[in-house]
N, C-alpha and C positions, 0 to 999 in steps of 0.2 A: 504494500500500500504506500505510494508515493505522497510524499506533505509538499503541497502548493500555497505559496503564499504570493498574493498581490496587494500593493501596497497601493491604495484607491487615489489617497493625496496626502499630501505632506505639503502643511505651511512650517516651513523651517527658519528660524533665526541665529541657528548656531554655528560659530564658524568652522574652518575646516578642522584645526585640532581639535576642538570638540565633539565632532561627529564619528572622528579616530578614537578619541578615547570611548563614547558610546559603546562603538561596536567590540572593540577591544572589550570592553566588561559585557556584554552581549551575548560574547564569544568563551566566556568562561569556564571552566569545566563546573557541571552541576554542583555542589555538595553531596548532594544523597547517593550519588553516583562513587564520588570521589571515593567516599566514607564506608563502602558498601551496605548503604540502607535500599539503596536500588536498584535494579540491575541495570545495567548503560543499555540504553535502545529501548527503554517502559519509561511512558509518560507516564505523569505524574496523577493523575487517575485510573493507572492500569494497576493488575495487580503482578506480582514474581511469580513464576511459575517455578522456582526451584523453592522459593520462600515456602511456597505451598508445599509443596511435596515434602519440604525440608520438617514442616510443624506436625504434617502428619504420620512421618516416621518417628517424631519424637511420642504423639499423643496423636493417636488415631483420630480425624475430626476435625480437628484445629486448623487443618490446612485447608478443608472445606468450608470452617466457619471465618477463615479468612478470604475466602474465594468468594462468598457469598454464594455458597450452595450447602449452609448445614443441613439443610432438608433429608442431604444426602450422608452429611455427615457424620450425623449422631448417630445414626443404626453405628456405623465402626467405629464411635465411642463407646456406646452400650454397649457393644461387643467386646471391646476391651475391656470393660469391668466384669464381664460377666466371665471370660477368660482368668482374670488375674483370680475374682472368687473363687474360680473350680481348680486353678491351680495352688492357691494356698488350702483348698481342703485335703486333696490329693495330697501336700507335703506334709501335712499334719498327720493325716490320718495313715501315712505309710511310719510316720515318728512313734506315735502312736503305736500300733502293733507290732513294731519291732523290740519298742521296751518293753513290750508285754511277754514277747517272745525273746529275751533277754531275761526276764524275770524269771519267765516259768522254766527255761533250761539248767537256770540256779538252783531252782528247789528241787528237778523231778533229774538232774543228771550229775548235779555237783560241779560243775564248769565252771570256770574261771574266765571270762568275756573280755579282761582286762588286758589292752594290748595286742587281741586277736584281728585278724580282717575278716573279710567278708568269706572268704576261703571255707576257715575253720568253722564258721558257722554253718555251713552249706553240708560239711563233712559231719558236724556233731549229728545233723539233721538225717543221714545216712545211711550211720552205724549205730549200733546201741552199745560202744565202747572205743575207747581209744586203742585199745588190745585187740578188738575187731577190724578197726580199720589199718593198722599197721600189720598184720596177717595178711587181708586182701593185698597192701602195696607190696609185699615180700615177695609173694606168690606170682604177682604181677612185674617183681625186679624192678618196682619203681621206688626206687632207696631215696632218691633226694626229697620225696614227700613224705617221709617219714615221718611220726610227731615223739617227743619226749614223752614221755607218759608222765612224768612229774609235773611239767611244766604245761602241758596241755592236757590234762584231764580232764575225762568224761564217762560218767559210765550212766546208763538211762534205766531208773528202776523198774518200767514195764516198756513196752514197745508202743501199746496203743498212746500212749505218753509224747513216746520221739515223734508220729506220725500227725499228732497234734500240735508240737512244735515247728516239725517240717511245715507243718502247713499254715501258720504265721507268717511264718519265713517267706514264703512263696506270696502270701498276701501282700504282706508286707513289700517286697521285689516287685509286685502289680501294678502298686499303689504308687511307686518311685516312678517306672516306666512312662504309667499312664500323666504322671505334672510335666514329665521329658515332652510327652508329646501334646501338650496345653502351650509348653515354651513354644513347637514350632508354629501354632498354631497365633500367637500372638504375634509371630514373625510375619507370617503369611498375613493377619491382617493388617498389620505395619506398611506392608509394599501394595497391598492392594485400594487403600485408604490414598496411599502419596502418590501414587498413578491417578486414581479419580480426583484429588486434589490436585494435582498437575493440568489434569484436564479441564476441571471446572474455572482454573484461574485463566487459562487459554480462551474458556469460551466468555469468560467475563470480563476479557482484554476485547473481544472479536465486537461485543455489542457496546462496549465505550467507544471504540471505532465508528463503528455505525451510526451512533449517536452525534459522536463530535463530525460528520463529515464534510459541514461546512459550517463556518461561525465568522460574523461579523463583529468588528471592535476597533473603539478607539481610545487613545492614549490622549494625555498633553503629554508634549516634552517638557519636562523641568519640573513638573508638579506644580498644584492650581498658584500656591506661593510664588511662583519664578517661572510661569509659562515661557516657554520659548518656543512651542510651535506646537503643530495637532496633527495624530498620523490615524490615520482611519487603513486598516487592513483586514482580509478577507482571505481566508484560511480557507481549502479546499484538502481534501484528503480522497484522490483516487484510487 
């Protein structure tokens, strides 16, 4: 879209170095430009289209509600609250049963959880003895897996016991899984929010356009204090 400007008349009293200096501050670079408040080439009633996409990667919406299309944008705010809620129940409630399953392996096998990883829990959940499972790994000649039996003890007073435990354990791993995949899911609305925030600032650049595409105006030169002349011009936007 090309910007046409004609300048209708000019009554001028200013002399030449005057009208040099005019244009020389005329010709200045913007501020908001300079400063990156705006992006060079968006007038000053347009809105950024990276600004947009930029608010609603940070906060799903925002980029909308700066585009003026929240219409569109609250549904992927309300989305995102409703994600962060299912994600923080999911990480509680997998905290949650694992202490539980932490606990109950203390009373029903005598274990010691202090210092252990994720491994040895998966293994206590297994066997119903630490004697048990360092037989299987013998048998199997897989020596480096081995456990101390002093230092990692376990023995499980009944089975249906362990298989209760196991199955904490597995809850619990469920529960972790399913917040992993709410995080990508906050992702995915993050890029799909600043794409329609990209777009919506496009299209509310495209109808300021349309709007401004021909406008009448005049100035004094000097200001009404210090007239020094009057310029009438006629902006055209093809």
């Amino acid at each position: 879209m090309k910007k046409i400007v004609l300048v209708l008349a000019v009554v001028s009293l200013l002399s030449g170095v005057r009208a040099q200096q005019t244009q020389a501050f005329s010709e200045a670079p913007d501020p908001a430009v300079l400063f990156g408040l705006r992006d060079e080439g968006v007038g000053e009633d347009e809105k950024s289209v990276f600004l947009a996409a930029g608010l609603s990667l940070i906060l799903p919406g925002m980029g909308e509600l700066y585009a003026d299309n929240f219409g569109t944008g609250k549904y992927f705010l309300v989305a995102d609250g409703v994600l962060w809620l299912t994600y923080a129940g999911f990480s509680m409630s997998s905290t949650w049963v694992q202490n539980d399953a932490d606990v109950y392996v203390t009373q029903h096998a005598a274990a010691s959880l202090t210092g252990k990883d994720d491994q040895f829990r998966v293994d206590v959940g297994n066997y119903l003895s630490v004697y048990e499972y360092n037989e299987a790994k013998l048998r199997a000649r897989d020596y480096a897996r081995l456990y101390d039996p002093v230092q990692s003890y376990w023995s499980w007073d009944t089975d249906p016991n362990r298989n209760a435990y196991r199955d904490l354990r597995i809850s619990s791993d469920r529960l972790e899984r399913n917040a992993s995949f709410v995080v990508g899911a906050l992702v995915v609305n993050r890029l799909i929010s600043a794409f329609v925030a990209g777009r919506s600032a496009a299209s509310y650049n495209e109808r300021v356009r349309r709007s401004q595409s021909w406008n009448l105006g005049a100035r004094v030169i000097g200001g009404p204090l210090n007239p020094v002349g009057i310029e009438l011009k006629l902006t055209l936007l093809l």
